[in-house]
N, C-alpha and C positions, 0 to 999 in steps of 0.2 A: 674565855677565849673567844665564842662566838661576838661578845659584844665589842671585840678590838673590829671582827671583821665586818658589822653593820654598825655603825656607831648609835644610827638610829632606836636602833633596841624594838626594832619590826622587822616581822619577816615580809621578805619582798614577795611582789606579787606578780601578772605578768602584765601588770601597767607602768613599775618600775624603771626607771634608765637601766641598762645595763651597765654595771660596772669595768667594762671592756671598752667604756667607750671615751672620747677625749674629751677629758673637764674643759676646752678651753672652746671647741664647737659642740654645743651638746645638741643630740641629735646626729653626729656625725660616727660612721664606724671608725673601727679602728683597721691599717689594711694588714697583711696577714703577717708580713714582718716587723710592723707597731707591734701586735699582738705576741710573735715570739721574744722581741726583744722584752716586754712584760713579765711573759712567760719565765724568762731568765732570771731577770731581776727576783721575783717573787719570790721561783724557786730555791734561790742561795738563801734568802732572808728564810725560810722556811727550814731551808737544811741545816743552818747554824742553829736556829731553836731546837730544833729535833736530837744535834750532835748534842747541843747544851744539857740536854732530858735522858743522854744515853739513848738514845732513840737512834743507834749504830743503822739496823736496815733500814728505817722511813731518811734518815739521813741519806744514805746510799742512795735510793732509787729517788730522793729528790734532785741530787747531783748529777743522776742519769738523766733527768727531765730536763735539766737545767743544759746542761750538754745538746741534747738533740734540739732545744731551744735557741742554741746559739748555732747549731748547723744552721739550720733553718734561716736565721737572719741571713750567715753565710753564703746561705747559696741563692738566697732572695737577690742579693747584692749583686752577684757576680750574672743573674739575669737581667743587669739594668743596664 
């Protein structure tokens, strides 16, 4: 499983890109509702494997992550 999340098959170090950040300007962050909306996304993908595994609570509190990740875009929104 770890090698889906680094394809590289290295462990990263802290001269690494972060993974947070956008493949299309690298070097570039990500601002805080790019990052929740990620947040989101990730999280569903995460909690469907976890339901698939019987993994009922890492499922649950991934769906709570995923929730408070979409407030967050939410309310990012409605400050623009």
């Amino acid at each position: 499983m770890t090698k889906a999340l680094r394809p590289s098959g290295k462990d990263p170090s802290a001269n690494d890109v972060s993974g947070a950040e956008d493949s299309d300007r690298p070097g570039r962050k990500m601002s805080p509702a790019e990052t929740a909306q990620y947040v989101a996304e990730f999280s569903a993908e995460l909690s469907y494997l976890a339901r698939e595994a019987n993994l009922d609570l890492l499922a649950y509190l991934l769906d709570m992550a995923r929730l408070e990740a979409i407030r967050a875009v939410q309310s990012g929104d409605k400050s623009d």
